[in-house]
C-alpha positions as CSV (number, residue, x, y, z in Angstrom):
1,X,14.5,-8.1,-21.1
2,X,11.3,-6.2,-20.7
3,X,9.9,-6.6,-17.7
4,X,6.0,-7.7,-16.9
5,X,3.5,-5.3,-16.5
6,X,1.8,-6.3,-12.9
7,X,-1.9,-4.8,-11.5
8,X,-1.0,-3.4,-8.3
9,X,2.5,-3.5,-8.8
10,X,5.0,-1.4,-10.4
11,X,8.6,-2.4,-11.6
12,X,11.6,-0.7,-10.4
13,X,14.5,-2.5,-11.1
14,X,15.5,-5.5,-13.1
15,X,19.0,-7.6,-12.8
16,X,20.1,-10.0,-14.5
17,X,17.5,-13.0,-13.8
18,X,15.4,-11.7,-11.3
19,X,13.0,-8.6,-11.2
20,X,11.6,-6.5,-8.2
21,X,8.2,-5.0,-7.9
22,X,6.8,-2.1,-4.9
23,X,3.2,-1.6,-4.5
24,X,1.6,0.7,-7.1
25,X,1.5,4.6,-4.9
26,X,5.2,3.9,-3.7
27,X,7.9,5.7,-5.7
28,X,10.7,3.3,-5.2
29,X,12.1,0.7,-2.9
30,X,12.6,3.2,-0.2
31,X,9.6,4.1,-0.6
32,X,7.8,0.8,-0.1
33,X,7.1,-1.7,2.9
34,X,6.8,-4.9,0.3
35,X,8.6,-5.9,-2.3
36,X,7.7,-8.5,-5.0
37,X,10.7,-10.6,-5.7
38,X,10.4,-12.4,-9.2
39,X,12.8,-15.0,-10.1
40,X,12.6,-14.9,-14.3
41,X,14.0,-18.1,-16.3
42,X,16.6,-16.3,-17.2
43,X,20.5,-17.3,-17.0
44,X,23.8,-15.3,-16.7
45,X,27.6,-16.3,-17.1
46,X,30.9,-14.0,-17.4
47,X,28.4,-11.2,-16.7
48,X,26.0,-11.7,-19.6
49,X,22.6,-12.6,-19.7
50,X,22.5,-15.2,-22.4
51,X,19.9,-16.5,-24.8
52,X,17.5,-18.8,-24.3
53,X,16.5,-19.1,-20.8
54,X,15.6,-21.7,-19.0
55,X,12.5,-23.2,-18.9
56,X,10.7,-23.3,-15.6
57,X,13.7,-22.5,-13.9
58,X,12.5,-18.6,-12.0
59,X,9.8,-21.2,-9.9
60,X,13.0,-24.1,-9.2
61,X,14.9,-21.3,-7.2
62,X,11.9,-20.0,-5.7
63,X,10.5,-23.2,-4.2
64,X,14.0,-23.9,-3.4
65,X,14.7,-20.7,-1.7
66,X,11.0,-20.7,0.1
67,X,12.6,-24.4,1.4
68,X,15.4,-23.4,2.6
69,X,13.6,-20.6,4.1
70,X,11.6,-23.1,6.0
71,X,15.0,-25.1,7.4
72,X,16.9,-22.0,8.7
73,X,14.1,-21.9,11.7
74,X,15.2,-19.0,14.1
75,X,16.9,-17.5,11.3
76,X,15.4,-13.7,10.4
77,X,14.1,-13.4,6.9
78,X,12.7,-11.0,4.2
79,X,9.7,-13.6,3.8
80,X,6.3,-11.0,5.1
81,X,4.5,-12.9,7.7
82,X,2.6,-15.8,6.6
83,X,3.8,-15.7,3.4
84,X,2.0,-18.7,2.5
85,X,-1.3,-17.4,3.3
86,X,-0.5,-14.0,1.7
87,X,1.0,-14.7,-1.3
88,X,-1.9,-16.7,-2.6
89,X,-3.9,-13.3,-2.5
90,X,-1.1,-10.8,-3.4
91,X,1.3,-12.6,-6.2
92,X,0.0,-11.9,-9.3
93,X,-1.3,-14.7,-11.4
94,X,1.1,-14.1,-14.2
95,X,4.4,-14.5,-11.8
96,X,2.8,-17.3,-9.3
97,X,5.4,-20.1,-8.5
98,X,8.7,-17.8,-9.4
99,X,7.6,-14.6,-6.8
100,X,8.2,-13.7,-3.1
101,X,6.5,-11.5,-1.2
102,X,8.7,-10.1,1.1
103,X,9.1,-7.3,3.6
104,X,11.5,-4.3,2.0
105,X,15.1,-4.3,4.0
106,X,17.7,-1.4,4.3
107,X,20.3,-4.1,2.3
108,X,24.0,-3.7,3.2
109,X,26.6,-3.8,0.3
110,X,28.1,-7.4,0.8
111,X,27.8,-10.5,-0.6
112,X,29.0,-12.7,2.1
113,X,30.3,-15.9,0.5
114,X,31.6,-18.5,2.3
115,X,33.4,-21.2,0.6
116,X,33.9,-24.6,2.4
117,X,35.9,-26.8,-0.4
118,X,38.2,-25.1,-2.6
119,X,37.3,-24.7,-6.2
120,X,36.7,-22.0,-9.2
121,X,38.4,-18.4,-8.9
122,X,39.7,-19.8,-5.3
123,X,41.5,-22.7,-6.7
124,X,43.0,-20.7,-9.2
125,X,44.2,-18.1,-6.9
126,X,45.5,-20.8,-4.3
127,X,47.3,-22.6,-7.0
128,X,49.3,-19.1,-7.4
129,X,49.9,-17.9,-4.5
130,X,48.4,-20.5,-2.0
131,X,45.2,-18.5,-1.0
132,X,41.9,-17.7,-1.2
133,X,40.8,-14.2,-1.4
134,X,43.9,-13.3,0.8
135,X,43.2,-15.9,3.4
136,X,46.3,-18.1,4.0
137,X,45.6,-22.3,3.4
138,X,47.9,-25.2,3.9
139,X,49.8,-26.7,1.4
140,X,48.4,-29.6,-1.0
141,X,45.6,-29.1,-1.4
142,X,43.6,-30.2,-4.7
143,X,40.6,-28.9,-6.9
144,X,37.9,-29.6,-5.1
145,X,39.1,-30.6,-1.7
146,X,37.3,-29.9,1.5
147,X,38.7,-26.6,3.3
148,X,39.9,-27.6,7.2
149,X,37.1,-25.3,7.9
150,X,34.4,-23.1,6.0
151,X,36.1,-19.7,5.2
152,X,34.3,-16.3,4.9
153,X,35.4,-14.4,1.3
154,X,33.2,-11.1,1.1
155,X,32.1,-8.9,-1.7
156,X,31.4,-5.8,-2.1
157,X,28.2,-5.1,-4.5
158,X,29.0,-3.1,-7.4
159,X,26.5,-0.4,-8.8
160,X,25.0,-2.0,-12.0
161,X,27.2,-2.5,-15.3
162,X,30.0,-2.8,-12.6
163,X,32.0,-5.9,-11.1
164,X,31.8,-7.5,-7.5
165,X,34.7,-6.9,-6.2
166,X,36.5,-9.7,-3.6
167,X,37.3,-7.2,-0.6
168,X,39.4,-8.3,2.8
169,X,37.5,-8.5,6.1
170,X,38.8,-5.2,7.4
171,X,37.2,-3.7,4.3
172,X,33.6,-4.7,5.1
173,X,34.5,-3.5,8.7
174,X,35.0,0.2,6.4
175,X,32.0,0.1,5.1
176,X,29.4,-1.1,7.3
177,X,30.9,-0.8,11.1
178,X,32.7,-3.3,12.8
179,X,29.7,-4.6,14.7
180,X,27.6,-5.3,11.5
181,X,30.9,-6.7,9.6
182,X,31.1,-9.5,12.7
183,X,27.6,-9.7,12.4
184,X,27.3,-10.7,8.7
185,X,30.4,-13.3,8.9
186,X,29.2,-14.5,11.6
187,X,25.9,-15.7,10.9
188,X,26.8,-16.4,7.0
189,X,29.7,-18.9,8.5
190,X,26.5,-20.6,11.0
191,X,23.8,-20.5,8.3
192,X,26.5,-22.6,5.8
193,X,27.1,-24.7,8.7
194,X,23.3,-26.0,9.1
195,X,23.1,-26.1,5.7
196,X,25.7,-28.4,5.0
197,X,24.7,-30.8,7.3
198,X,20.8,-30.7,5.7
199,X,22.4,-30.8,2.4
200,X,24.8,-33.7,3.2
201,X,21.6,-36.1,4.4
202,X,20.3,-35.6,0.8
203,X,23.8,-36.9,-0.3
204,X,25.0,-33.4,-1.6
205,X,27.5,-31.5,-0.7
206,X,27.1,-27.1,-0.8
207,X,30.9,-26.6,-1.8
208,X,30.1,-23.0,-1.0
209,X,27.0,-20.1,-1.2
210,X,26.5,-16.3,-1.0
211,X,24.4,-14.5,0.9
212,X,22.9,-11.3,1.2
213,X,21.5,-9.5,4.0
214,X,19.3,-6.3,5.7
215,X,18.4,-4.2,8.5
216,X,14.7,-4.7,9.4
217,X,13.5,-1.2,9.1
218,X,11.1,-1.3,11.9
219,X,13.5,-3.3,14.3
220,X,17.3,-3.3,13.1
221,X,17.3,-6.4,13.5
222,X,19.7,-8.3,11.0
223,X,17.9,-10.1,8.2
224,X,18.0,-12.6,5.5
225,X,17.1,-11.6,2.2
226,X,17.4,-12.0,-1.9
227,X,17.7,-16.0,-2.6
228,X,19.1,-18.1,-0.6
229,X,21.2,-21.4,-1.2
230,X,19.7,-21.7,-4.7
231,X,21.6,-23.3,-7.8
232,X,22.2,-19.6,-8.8
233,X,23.5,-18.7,-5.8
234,X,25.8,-21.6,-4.4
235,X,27.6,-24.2,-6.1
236,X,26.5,-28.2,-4.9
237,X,27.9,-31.1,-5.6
238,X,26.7,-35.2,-6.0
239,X,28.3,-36.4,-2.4
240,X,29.0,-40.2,-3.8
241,X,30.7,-39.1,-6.8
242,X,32.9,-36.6,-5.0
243,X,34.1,-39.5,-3.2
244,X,34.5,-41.6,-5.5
245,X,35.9,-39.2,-8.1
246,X,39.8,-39.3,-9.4
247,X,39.3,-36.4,-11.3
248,X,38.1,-32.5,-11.1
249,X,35.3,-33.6,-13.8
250,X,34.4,-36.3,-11.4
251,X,34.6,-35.4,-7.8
252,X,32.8,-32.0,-8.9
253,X,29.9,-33.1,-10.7
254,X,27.2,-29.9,-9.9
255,X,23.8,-29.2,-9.7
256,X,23.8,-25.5,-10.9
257,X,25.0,-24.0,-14.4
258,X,28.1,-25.3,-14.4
259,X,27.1,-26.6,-17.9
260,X,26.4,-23.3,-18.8
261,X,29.7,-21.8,-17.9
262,X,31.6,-24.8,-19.6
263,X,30.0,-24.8,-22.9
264,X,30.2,-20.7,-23.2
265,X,34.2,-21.0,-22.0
266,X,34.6,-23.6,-24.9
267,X,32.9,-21.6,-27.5
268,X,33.3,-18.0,-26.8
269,X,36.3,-16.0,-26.0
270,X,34.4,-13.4,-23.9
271,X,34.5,-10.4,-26.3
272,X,31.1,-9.5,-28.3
273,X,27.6,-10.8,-27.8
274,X,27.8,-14.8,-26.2
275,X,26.6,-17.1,-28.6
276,X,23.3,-18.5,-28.1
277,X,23.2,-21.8,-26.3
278,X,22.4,-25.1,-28.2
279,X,19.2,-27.0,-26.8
280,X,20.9,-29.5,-25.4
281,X,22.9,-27.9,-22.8
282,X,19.5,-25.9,-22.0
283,X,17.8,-29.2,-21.1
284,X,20.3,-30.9,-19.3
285,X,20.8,-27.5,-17.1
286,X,17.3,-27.4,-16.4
287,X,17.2,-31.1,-15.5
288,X,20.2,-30.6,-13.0
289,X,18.4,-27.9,-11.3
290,X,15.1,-29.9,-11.0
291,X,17.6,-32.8,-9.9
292,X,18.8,-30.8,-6.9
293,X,15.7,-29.7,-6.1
294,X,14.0,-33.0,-5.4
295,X,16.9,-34.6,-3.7
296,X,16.6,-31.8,-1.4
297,X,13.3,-31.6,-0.6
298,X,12.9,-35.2,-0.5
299,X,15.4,-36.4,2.1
């Protein structure tokens, strides 16, 4: 997982499918006003990074998070001004199509996730105990119903080599203040809110997202940054066949790597290296994410 060697750039820290870049002279992300944000074709699942990648995937989330960018007018971003204009000039050749050029933010340590039909980890947890992430729900519910409304779940961010852990509202009100806590849910509950509603004229349906977000270091101000409402960071399904679904399988069919995760849950039991994943479910990943991309952008 070597990262690229960049003129003007220098590497500083890699996760697990996307690299970031300061300006050559800064020594690290606190050091620098710009970062370069490059989305690799790598894939993760159960916390591995797994073997192959996929192809042309790093420049699918960045053209789909530079879109979504472009609908959330009014909302702050990491984006540097005119991005557009700069980034023809400042991206390096050798990352153009899969990088962002964005301003460097003062990140706070929650993923703020916000979940409007019930599915994954939540259904399971809501199956036992009627829940999701603590948060009471009525009774009856199925896989892959629609919540009565969009509910805010937070994370906290682990150090690298460590797991996200689900934490209660009160706890992000711990570790960031109470007015940056209300702050974060807040505009993560409104930003899934217009999103849905641009999603759902394309006919799909953002079953839930993460987000993650900064101070601006000159103003404060609270910002947008990473990805946003990419395959890799939300979970979207096909509108008509969630109504027209009688089963989990059906209702839920998604756009991200869903594949992924089912192949590796039928073929590995989670201890040792993953095994390497056939071509097959490669391609039809890739053509999911390509799927999503132009129903979105085209509607």
């Amino acid at each position: 997982m070597a990262a690229l060697q960049l003129d003007g750039w220098q590497h500083v820290y890699s996760g697990k499918v996307r690299d970031l870049y300061v300006p050559d002279g800064a020594a690290d992300l606190a050091d620098a006003d710009r970062v370069l944000v490059v989305a690799s074709d790598r894939v993760s699942a159960f916390d591995h990074v797994l073997e192959p990648g996929i192809p042309g995937k790093g420049e699918l989330l960045t053209t789909l998070s530079l879109w979504w960018f472009d609908q959330l007018e009014g909302v702050p971003n990491h984006l540097v001004p005119d991005h557009a204009l700069d980034a023809s000039s400042l991206i390096p050749a050798a990352v153009a199509g899969r990088a962002m050029l964005c301003k460097t933010l003062d990140m706070y340590p929650i993923e703020c996730v916000v979940r409007g039909y019930l599915t994954g980890s939540g259904w399971l947890e809501y199956v036992a105990s009627q829940t999701v992430c603590g948060i009471p729900l009525p009774a009856g519910l199925q896989n892959g119903d629609r919540l009565p409304e969009p509910i805010y779940t937070p994370a906290w961010k682990a150090p690298m080599g460590e797991h996200d852990e689900n934490i209660s509202f009160e706890r992000t009100v711990e570790l960031v203040g109470a007015d940056v806590a209300a702050a974060l849910r807040d505009a993560s509950l409104e930003i899934f809110r217009r999103a849905s509603v641009i999603a759902e004229t394309a006919g799909v349906i953002l079953a839930d997202t993460k987000f993650e977000f900064g101070a601006d270091r000159a103003t404060g101000l609270l910002t947008l940054g990473d990805e946003v409402l990419t395959s890799d960071s939300s979970r979207y399904w096909d509108a008509a066949r969630w109504l027209a679904g009688t089963t989990p399988a059906e209702r839920m069919a998604s756009f991200d790597k869903q594949i992924v995760r089912d192949w590796l849950a039928a073929h590995w039991d989670q201890t040792g290296t993953p095994p390497e994943l056939p071509t097959e479910i490669v391609q039809q990943t890739a053509a999911r994410y390509r799927e999503l991309l132009g129903l979105l952008t085209a509607a």
